[in-house]
Steps between C-alpha positions, in 0.01 A plus 500: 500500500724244645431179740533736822195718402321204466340376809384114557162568433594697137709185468222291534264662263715447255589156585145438491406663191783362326315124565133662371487819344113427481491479880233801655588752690268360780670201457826624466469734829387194697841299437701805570293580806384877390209645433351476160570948444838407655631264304327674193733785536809328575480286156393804363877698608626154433428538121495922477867420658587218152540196764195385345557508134189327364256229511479173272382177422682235470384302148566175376574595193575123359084447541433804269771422237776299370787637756857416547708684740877564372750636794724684280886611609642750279827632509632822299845493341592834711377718742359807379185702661378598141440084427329450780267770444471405097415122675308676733270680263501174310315264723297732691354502128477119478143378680724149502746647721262470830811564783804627437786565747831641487757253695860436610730254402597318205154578344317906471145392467257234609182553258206286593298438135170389424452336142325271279757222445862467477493585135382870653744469735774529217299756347507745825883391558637629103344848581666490852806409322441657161496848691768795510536467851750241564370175599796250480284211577177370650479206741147385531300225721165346458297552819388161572302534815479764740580332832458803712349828303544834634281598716658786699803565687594433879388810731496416833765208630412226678336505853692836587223703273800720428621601138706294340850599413 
């Protein structure tokens, strides 16, 4: 399912429901202008269809426990598929390792990592080094403030209501 089987008002849903996942249906059907059975089975195709991939909350972790975010660049001495699937395997096993993507560039990862303190930090980056899988070297940043957190991506552009490109 691409942008063109998605009308404006699927587009919307979504838009919506990215901003509050908690929002009700009734509530949800009234900003999208459908009826409440409507709108029910469009979010319902929306998430049978994997557009909709889950709900969550979003936690401030720093006023449960001590937190500090590390943005971690690693790069891998060479380019094999079987390191990146060792890595792979290796922080999907790591509950510290909460985000982990796969980039281009001068870099092949950008891990987002929750510990205790920086002295955890180094703990979490000698196993990321310390592994058979090729890490070169690890670059890592302290979050200091999150200016702008994620809180969904761009749908519908600008007054047009169209998708955006």
């Amino acid at each position: 399912m691409n942008a063109k089987t998605l009308d404006r008002t699927d587009l919307k849903i979504l838009d919506v429901l990215q901003q509050d996942a908690r929002i009700t249906n009734q509530a949800l059907a009234e900003r999208v202008a459908l009826s409440p059975s409507a709108c029910l089975a469009r979010v319902r195709t929306l998430e049978s269809r994997g557009l909709i991939r889950g709900y969550r909350a979003h936690v401030a972790v720093d006023r449960i426990r001590s937190a500090t975010v590390v943005l971690a660049l690693v790069a891998f001495k060479q380019h094999a598929l079987e390191e990146f699937t060792e890595f792979d395997r290796r922080i999907l096993a790591m509950p510290e390792v909460v985000e982990a993507s796969r980039i281009s560039g001068s870099y092949d990862y950008l891990l987002r990592v929750i510990v205790n303190d920086v002295h955890h930090w180094k703990d979490v980056a000698r196993l990321l080094l310390g592994g058979d899988y090729g890490v070169e070297k690890i670059v890592s940043q302290f979050l200091m403030d999150e200016v702008k957190p994620f809180s969904g991506y761009p749908l519908v552009g600008g007054s047009t209501g169209k998708p955006v490109r």
